[in-house]
Structures are given as C-alpha cells and as structure tokens.
BAGU-631715 format. One record per atom (N, C-alpha, C): atom name; x, y, z; residue number from 1. Coordinates in steps of 0.001 Angstrom, whole numbers, padded with zeros to 6 digits, m for minus. Example, Ala and Ser with C-alpha at 12.3 -4.5 7.8 and 13.67 -1.06 7.14 Angstrom:
! BAGU-631715
N, 013190, m005690, 007800, 1
CA, 012300, m004500, 007800, 1
C, 013200, m003300, 007800, 1
N, 012850, m002250, 007080, 2
CA, 013670, m001060, 007140, 2
C, 012900, 000030, 007870, 2
! end
This chain:
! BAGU-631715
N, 000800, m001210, 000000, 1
CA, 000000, 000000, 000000, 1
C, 000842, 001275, 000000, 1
N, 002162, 001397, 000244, 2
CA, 002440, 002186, m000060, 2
C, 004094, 002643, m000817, 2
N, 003983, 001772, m001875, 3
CA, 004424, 001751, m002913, 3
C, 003720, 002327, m004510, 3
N, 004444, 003319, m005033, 4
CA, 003094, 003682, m006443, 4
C, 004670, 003596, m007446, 4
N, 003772, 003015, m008322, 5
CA, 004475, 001873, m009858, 5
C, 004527, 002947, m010912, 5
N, 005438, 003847, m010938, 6
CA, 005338, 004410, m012364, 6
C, 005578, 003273, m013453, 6
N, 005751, 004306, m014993, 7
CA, 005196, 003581, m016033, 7
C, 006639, 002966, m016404, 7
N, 006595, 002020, m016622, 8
CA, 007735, 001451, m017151, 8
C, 009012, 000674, m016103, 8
N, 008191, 000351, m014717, 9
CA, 009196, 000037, m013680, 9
C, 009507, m001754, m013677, 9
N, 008316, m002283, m014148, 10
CA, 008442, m003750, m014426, 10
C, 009388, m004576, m015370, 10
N, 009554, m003679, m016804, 11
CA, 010121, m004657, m017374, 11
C, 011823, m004467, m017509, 11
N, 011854, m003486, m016906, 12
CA, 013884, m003532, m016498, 12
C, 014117, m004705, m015532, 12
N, 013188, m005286, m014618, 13
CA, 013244, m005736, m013420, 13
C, 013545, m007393, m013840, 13
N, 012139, m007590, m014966, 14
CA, 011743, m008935, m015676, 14
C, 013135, m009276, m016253, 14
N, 014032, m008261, m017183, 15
CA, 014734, m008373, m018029, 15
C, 015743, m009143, m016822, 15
N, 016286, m008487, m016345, 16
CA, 017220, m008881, m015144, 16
C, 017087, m009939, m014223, 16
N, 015702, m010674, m014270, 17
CA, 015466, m011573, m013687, 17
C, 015568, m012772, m014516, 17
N, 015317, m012053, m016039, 18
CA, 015383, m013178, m017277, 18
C, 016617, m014449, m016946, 18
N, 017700, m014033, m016192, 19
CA, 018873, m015015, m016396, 19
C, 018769, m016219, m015770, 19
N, 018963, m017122, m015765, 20
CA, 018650, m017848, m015161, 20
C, 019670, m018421, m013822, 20
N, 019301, m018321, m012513, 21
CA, 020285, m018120, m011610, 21
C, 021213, m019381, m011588, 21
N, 021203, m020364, m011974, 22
CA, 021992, m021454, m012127, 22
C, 023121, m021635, m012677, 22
N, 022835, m020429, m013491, 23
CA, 023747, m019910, m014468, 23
C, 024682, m018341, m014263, 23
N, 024764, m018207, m012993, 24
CA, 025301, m016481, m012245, 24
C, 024423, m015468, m012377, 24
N, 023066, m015521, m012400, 25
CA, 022177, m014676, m012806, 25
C, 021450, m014355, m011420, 25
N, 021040, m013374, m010766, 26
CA, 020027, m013269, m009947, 26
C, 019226, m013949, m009577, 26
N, 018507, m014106, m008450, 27
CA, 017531, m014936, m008524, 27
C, 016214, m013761, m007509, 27
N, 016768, m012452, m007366, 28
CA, 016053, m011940, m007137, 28
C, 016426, m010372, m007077, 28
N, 015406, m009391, m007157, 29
CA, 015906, m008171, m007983, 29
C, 014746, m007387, m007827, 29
N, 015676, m006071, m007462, 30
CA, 014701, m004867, m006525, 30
C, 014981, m003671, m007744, 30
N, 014171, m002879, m007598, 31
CA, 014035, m001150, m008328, 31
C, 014955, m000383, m007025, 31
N, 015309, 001018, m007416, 32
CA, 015543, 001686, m006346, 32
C, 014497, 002337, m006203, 32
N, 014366, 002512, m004812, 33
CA, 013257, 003003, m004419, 33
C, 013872, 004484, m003780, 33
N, 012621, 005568, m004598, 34
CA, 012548, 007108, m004563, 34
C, 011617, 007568, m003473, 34
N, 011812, 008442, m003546, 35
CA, 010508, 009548, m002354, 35
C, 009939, 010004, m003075, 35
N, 008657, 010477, m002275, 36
CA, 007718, 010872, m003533, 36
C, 008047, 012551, m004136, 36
N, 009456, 012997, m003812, 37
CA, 009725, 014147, m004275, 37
C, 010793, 013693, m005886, 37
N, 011019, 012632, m005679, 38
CA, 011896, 012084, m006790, 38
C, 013291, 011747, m005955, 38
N, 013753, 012140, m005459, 39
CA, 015111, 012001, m004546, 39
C, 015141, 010171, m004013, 39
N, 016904, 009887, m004450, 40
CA, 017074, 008173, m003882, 40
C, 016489, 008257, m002430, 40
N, 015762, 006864, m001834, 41
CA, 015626, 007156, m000929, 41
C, 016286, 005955, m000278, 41
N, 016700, 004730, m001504, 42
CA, 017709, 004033, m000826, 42
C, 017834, 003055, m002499, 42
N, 019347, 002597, m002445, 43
CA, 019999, 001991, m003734, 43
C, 020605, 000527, m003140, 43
N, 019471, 000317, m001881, 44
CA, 020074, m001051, m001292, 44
C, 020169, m000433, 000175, 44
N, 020862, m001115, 001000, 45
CA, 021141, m000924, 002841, 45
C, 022359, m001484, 003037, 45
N, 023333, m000760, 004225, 46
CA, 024363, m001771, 004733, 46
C, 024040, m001536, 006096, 46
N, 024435, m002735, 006783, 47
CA, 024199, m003195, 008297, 47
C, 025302, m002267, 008682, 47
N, 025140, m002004, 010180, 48
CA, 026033, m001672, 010715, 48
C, 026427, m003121, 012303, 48
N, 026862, m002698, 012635, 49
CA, 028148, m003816, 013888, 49
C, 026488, m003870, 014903, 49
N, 025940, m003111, 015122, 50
CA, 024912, m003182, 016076, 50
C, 023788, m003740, 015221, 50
N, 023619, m004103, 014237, 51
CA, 022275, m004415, 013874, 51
C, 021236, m003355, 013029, 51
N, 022073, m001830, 013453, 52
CA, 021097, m000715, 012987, 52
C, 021402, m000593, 011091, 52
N, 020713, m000289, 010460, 53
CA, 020833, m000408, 008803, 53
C, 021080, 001392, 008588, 53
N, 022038, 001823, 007613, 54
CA, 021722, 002683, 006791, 54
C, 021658, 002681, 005245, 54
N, 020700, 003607, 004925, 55
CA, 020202, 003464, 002995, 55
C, 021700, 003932, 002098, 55
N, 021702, 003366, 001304, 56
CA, 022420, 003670, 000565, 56
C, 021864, 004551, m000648, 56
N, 022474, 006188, m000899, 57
CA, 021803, 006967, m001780, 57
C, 022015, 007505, m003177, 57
N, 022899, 006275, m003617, 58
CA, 023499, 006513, m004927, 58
C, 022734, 006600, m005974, 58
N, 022639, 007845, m006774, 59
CA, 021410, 007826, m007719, 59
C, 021753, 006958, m008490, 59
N, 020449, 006522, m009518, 60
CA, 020105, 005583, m010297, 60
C, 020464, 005532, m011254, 60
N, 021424, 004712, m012060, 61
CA, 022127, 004485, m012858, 61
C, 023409, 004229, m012847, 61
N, 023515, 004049, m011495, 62
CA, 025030, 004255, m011042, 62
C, 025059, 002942, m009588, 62
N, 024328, 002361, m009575, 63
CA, 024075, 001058, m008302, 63
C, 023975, 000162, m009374, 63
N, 024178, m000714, m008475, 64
CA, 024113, m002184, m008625, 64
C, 023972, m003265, m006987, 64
N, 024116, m004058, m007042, 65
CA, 024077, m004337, m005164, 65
C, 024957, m003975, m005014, 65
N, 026833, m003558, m005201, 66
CA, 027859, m003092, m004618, 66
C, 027935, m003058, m003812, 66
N, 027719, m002354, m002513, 67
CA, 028522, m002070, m001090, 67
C, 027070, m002320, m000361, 67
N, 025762, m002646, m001327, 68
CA, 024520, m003421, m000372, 68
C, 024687, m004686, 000746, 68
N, 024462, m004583, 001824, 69
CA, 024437, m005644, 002350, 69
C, 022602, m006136, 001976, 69
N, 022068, m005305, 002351, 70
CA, 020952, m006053, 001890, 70
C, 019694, m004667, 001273, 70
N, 018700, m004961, 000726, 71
CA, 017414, m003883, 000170, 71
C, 016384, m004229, 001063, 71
N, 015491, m003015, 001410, 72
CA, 014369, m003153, 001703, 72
C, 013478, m004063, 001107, 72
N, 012551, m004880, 001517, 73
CA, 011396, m005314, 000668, 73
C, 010247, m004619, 000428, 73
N, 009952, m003276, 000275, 74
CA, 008869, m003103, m000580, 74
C, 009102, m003628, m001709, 74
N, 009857, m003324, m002216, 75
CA, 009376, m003465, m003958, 75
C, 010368, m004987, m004224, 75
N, 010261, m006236, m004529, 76
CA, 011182, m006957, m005181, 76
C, 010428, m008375, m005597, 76
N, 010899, m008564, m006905, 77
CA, 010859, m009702, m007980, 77
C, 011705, m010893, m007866, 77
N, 011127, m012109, m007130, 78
CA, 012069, m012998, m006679, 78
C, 011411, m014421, m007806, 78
N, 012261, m015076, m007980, 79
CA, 011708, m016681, m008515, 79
C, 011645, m017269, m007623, 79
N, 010113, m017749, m008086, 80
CA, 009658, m018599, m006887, 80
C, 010352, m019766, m006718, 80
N, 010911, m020679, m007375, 81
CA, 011863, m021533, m006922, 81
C, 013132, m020914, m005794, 81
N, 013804, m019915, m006337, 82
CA, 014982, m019584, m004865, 82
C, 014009, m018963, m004171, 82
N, 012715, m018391, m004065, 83
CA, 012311, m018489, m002577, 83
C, 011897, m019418, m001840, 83
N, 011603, m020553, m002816, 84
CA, 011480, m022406, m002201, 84
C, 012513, m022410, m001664, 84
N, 013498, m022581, m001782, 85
CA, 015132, m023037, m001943, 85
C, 015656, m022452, m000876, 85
N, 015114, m021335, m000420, 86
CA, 015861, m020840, 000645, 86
C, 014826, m020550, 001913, 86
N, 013752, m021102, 001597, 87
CA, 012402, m020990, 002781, 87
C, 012017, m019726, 002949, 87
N, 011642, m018542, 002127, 88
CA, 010651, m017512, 002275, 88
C, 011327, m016750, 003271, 88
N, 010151, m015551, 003912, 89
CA, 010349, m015053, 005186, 89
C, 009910, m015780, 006463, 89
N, 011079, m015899, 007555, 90
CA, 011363, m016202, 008252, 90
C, 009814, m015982, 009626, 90
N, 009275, m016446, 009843, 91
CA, 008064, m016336, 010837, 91
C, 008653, m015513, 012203, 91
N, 009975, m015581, 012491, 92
CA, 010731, m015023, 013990, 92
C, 010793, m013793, 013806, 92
N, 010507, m013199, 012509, 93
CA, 010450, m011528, 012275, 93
C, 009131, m011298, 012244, 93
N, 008065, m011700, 012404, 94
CA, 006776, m011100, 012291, 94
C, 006682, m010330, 013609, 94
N, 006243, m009193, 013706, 95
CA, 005397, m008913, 012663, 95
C, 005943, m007850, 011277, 95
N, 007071, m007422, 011631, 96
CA, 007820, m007096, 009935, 96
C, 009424, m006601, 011025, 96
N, 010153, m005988, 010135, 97
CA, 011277, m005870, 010379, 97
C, 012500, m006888, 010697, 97
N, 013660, m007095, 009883, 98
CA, 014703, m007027, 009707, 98
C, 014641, m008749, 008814, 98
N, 013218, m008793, 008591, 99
CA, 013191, m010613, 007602, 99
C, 013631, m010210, 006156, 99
N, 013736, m009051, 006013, 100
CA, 014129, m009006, 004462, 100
C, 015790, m009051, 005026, 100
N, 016155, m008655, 005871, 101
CA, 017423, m008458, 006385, 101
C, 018218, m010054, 005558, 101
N, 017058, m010536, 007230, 102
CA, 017388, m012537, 006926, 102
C, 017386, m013094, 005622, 102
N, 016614, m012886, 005073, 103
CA, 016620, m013555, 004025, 103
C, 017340, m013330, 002846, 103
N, 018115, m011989, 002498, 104
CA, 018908, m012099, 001858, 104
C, 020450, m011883, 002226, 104
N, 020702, m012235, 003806, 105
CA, 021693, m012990, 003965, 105
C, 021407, m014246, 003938, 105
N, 020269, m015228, 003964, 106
CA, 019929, m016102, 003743, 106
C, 020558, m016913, 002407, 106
N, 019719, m016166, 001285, 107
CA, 020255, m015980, m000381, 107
C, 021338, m016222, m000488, 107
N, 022314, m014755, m000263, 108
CA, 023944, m014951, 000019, 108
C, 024972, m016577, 000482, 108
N, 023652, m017179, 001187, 109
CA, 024897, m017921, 002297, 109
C, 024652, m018885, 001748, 109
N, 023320, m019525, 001164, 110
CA, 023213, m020556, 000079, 110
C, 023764, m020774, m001750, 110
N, 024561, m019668, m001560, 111
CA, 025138, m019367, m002875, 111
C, 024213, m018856, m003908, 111
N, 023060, m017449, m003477, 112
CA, 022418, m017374, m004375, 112
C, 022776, m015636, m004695, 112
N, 021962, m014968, m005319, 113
CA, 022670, m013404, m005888, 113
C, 021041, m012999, m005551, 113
N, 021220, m011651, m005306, 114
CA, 020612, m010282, m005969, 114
C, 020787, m009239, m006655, 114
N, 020095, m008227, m007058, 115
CA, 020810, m007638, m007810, 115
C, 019958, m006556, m007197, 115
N, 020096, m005243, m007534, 116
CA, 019459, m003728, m007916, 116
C, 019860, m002994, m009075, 116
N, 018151, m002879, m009583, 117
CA, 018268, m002883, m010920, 117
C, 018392, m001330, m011324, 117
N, 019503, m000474, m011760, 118
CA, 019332, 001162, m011726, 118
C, 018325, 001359, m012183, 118
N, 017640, 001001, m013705, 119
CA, 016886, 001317, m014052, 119
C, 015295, 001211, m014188, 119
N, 015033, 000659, m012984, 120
CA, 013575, 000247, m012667, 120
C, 013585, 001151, m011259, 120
N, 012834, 002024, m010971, 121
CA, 012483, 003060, m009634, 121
C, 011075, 002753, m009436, 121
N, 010772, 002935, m008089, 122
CA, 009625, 002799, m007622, 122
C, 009425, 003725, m006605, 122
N, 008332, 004304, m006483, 123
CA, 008077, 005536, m005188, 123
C, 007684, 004868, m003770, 123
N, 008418, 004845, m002917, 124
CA, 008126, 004216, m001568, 124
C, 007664, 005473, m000819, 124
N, 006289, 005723, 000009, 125
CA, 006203, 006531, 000800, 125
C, 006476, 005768, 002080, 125
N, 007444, 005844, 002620, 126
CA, 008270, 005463, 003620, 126
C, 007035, 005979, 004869, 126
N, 006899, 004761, 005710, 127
CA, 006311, 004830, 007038, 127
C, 004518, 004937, 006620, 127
N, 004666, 005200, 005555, 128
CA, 002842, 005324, 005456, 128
C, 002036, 003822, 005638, 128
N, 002252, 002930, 005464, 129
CA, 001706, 001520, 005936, 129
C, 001818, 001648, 007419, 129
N, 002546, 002063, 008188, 130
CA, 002272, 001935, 009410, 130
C, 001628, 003063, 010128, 130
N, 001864, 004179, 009445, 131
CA, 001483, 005716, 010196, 131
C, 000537, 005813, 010914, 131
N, m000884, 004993, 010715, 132
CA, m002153, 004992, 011577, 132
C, m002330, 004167, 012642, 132
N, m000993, 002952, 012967, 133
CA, m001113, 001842, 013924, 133
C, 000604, 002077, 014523, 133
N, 000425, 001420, 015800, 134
CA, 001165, 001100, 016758, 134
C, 002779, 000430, 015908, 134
N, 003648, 001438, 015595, 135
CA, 004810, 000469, 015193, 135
C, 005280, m000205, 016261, 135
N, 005431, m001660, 016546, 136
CA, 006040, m002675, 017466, 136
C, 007853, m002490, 017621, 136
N, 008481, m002119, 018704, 137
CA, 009762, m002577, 019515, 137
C, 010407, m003648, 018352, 137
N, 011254, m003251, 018129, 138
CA, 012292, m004055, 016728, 138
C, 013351, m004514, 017290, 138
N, 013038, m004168, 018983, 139
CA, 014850, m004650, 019425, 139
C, 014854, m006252, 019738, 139
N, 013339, m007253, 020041, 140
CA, 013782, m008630, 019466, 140
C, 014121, m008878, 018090, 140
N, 013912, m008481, 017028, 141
CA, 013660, m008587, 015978, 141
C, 015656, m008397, 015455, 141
N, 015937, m007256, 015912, 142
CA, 017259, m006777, 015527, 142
C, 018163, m008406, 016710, 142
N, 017874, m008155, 017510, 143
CA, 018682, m009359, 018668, 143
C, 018464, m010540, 017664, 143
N, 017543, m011304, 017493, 144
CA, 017723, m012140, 016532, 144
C, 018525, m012129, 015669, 144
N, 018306, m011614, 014662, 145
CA, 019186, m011291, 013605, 145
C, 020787, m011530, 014137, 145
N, 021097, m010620, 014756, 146
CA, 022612, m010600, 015344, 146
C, 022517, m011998, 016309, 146
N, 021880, m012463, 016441, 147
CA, 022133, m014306, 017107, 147
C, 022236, m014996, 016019, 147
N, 021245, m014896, 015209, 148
CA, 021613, m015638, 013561, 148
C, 022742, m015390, 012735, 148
N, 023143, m013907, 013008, 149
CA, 024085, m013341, 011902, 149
C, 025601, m012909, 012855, 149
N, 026333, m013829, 013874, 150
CA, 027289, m012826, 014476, 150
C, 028186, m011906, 013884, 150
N, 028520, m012761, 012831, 151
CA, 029645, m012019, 011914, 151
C, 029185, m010383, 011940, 151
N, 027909, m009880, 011961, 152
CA, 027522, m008831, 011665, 152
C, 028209, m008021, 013033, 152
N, 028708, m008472, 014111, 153
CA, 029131, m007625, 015146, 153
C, 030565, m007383, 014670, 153
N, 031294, m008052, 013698, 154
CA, 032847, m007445, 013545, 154
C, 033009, m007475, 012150, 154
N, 032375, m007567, 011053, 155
CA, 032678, m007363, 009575, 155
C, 031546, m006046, 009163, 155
N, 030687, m005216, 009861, 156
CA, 030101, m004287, 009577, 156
C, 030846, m003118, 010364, 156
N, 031019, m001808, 009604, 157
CA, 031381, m000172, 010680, 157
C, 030762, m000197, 011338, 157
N, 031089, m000045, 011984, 158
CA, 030000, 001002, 013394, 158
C, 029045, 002260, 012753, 158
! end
C-alpha cells in the first residue's frame, strides 16, 4: 500500500530476472526506491556492527548491489523456486522488520545473488503503511538477527 508503480518500472526488473540463476544470474531483484519528491531514498542498505541499517543513496544508474548488504522489501521480484530453496520469510520476524534483512543474507549464504536494478524506480512513501497503527519494539527482531548473523558484530562499521 504504499508503494506507487510508475510507467515502465516492471520490465527492467523482468529483463534482469530473465537469467537464469543457475547460471550467475540473480535470482532476485529490486528497483531503487525514490521519495515521492523524486530524490534516492535508498539503492540497497548496509548493516552496521549493532544491527542498525543505513540506505544507501546513490542515484540511479550508477548502483548495482555493490557495497549493499541487503534492500528493503517493498518493492522486489524474486523466482519462486529460490524463494522455495531458501524458505521464504522467516516467521521469527513477524510482525515485519529485519526478515528481508534474513533472508537475503539467507540468499547470500546458500550461494544465491541479488541484484538492484538502476533502471527500474519505484516511489516508496516510507512509514505510510504503518502511520495509523502502533509500530512494534524491533529490538527482538534486531537481537535475533545478530544471534543468527554474528559475523555482523565485527565485519560491519560502526
């Protein structure tokens, strides 16, 4: 709900998903997602040593996953086989936060890829799905993660 699809954001995404991952190709693949003023509002995320994420704001045309540790999930195009393959989102993150985290270190650790595609954008109005209800305490949600993921306490900056 609060994601809006300009014209032409699908088939850069399709194209890039076209490869077949068996073959070094993606097996799953995000737009960058804009504000609704036009401005990056993230070109992927890197973890930091505590668990906390910052966006990465490299305009579009110029990303790729590079220095992503991982993308938000609003917007992303996965094959349904590597989301078989690697078991979906994780039920220990409900009710949302940091399962897109998991799961594409998940991806990663089973030898699979993502990508971010420069040329597919999508408008995320950031926080509007939750704005009218109670956002829930993320600090089990983040503790997990860093029990699943230690490495993340000494291979991420501070």
């Amino acid at each position: 709900p609060d994601v809006l699809y300009p014209e032409g954001w699908l088939a850069p995404l399709l194209a890039a998903l076209g490869t077949d991952p068996t073959h070094g190709g993606p097996g799953l693949v995000l737009p960058v997602l804009l504000d609704p003023d036009g401005t990056v509002q993230e070109a992927g995320q890197q973890l930091r040593c505590d668990g906390s994420t910052r966006p990465l704001t490299t305009p579009p045309g110029e990303v790729g996953t590079g220095d992503a540790d991982y993308a938000s999930a609003a917007c992303w195009l996965v094959r349904r086989d590597e989301l078989e393959r690697i078991g979906g989102f994780d039920p220990a993150f409900h009710p949302a936060y940091y399962e897109d985290v998991d799961l594409l270190l998940r991806l990663r650790s089973l030898g699979g890829r993502w990508a971010i595609v420069p040329d597919a954008t999508v408008v995320h109005r950031r926080g509007s799905s939750t704005a009218d209800r109670h956002v829930p305490d993320i600090r089990p949600q983040r503790a997990e993660l860093l029990a699943r993921w230690p490495e993340i306490r000494w291979t991420r900056p501070a």
